[in-house]
DRENZA-97995 format. One record per residue (C-alpha): residue in three letters; x, y negated, z; residue number from 0. Coordinates in Angstrom, 1 decimal, decimal comma, always signed. Layout:
<nodes>
<node><aa>ALA</aa><x>X</x><y>Y</y><z>Z</z><i>NUM</i></node>
...
</nodes>
This chain:
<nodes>
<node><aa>UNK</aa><x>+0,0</x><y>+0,0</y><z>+0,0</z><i>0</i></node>
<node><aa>UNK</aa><x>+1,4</x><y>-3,4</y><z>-1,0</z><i>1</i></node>
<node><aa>UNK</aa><x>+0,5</x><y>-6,2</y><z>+0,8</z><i>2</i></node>
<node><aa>UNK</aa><x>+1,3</x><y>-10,6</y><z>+0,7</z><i>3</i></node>
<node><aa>UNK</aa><x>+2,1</x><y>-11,9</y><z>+3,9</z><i>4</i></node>
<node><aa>UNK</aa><x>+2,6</x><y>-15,4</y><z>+4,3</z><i>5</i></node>
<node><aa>UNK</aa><x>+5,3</x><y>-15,6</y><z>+7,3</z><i>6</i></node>
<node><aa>UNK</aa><x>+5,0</x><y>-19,0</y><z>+9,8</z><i>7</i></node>
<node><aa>UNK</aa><x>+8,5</x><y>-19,0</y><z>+11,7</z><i>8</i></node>
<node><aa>UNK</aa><x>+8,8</x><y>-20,6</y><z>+14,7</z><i>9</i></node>
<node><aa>UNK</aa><x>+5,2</x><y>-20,4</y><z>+16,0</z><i>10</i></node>
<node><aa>UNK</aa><x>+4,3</x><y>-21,3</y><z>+19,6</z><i>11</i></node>
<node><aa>UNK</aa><x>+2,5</x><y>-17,5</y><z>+19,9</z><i>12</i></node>
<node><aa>UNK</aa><x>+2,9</x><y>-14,5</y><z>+17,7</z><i>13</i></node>
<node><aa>UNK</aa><x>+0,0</x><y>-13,9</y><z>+15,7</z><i>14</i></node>
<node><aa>UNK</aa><x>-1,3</x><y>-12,0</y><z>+12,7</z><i>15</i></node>
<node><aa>UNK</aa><x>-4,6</x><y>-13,3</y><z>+10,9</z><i>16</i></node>
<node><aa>UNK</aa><x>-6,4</x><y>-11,2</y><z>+8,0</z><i>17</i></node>
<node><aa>UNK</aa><x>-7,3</x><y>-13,6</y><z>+5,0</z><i>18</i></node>
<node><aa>UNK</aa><x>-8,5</x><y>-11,2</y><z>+2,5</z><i>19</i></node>
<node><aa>UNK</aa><x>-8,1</x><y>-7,3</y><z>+2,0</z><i>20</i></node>
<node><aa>UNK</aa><x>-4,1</x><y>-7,1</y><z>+1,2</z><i>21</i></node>
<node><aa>UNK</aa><x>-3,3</x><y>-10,9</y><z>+2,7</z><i>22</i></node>
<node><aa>UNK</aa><x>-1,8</x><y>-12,0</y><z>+6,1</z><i>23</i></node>
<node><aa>UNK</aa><x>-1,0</x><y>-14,6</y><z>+7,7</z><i>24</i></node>
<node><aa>UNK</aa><x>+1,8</x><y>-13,5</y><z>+10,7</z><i>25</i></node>
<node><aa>UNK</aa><x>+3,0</x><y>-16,2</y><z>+12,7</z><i>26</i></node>
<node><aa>UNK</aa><x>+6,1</x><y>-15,5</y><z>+14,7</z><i>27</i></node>
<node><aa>UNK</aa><x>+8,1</x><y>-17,0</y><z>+17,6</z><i>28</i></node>
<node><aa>UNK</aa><x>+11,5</x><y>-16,4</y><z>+15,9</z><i>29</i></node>
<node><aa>UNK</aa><x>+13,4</x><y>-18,8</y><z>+13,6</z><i>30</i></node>
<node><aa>UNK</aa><x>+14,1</x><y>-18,3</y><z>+10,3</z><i>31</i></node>
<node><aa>UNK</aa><x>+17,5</x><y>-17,8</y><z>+10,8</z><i>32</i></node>
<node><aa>UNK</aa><x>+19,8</x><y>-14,5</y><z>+10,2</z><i>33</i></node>
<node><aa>UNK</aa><x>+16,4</x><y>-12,3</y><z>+9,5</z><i>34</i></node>
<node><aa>UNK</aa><x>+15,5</x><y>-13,0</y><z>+12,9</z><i>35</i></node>
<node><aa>UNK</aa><x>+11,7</x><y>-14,0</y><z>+11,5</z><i>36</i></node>
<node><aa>UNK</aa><x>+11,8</x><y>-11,0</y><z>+9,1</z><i>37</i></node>
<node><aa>UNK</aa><x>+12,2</x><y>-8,4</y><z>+11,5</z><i>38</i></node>
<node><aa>UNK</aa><x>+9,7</x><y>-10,0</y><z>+13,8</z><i>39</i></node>
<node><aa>UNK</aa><x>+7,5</x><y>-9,7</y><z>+11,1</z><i>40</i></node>
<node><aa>UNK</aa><x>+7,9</x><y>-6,3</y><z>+10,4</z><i>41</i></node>
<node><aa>UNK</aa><x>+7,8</x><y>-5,8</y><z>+14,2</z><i>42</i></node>
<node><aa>UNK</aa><x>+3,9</x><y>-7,7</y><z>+14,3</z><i>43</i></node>
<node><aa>UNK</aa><x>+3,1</x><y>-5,6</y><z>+11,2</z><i>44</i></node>
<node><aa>UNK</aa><x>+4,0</x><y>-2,0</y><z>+12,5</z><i>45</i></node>
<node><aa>UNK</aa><x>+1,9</x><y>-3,1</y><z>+16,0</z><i>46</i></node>
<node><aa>UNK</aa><x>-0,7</x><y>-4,5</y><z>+14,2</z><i>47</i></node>
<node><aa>UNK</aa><x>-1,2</x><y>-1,4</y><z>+11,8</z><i>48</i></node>
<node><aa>UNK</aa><x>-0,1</x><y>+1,3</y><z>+14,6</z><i>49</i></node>
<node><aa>UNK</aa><x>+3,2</x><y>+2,7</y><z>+12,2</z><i>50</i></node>
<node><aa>UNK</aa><x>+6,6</x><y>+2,9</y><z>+12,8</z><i>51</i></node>
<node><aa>UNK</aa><x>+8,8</x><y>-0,1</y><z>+11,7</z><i>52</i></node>
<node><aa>UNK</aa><x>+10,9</x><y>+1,8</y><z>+8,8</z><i>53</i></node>
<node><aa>UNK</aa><x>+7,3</x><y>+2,6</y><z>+7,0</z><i>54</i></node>
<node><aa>UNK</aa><x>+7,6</x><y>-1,3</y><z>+6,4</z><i>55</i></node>
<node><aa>UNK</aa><x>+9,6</x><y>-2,9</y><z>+3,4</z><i>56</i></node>
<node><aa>UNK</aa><x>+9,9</x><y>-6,2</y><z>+2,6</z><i>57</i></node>
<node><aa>UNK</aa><x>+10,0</x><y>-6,0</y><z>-1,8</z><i>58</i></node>
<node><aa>UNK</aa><x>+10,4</x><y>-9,8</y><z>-2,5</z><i>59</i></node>
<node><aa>UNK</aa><x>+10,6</x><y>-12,5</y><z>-0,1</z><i>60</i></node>
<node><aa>UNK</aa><x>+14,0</x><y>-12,4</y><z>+1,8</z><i>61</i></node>
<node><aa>UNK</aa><x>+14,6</x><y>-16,0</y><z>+2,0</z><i>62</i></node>
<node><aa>UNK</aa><x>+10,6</x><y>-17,4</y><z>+1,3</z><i>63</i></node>
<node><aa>UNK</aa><x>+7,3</x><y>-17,8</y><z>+3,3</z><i>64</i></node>
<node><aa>UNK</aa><x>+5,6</x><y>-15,6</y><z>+1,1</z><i>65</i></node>
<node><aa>UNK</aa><x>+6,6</x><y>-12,0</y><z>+0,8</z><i>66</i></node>
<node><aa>UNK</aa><x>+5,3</x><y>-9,0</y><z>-0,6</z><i>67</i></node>
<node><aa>UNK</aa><x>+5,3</x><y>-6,3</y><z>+1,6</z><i>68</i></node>
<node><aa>UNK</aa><x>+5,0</x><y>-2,5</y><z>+0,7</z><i>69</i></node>
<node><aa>UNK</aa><x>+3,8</x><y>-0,5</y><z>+3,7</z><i>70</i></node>
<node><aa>UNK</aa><x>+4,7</x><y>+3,4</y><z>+3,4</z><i>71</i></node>
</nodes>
């Protein structure tokens, strides 16, 4: 399953809001510095759908907001 998640580093609260049927919106508490907000993300993501982290890929989206996420 491939999802877009728009990632919001640097949030007061970590949070993950549902805007359609494959889009999120995760807000995370880390800074988008040295991945530290990408791995929070894929932290939130693997609570959030109950999955181990490694089922979680990040396919584009490195160094942007917007990612596309393939979940195993």
């Amino acid at each position: 399953m491939k999802i877009l998640v728009k990632a919001k580093p640097s949030s007061k609260v970590n949070s993950i809001e549902k805007l359609s049927e494959n889009e999120f919106l995760v807000s995370v508490k880390e800074p988008a510095t040295g991945g530290k907000a990408n791995r929070a993300v894929i932290d939130a993501l693997a609570d959030y759908f109950k999955i181990s982290k490694n089922r979680i890929n990040i396919l584009v989206g490195q160094t942007t907001k917007n990612k596309i996420i393939e979940i195993n």
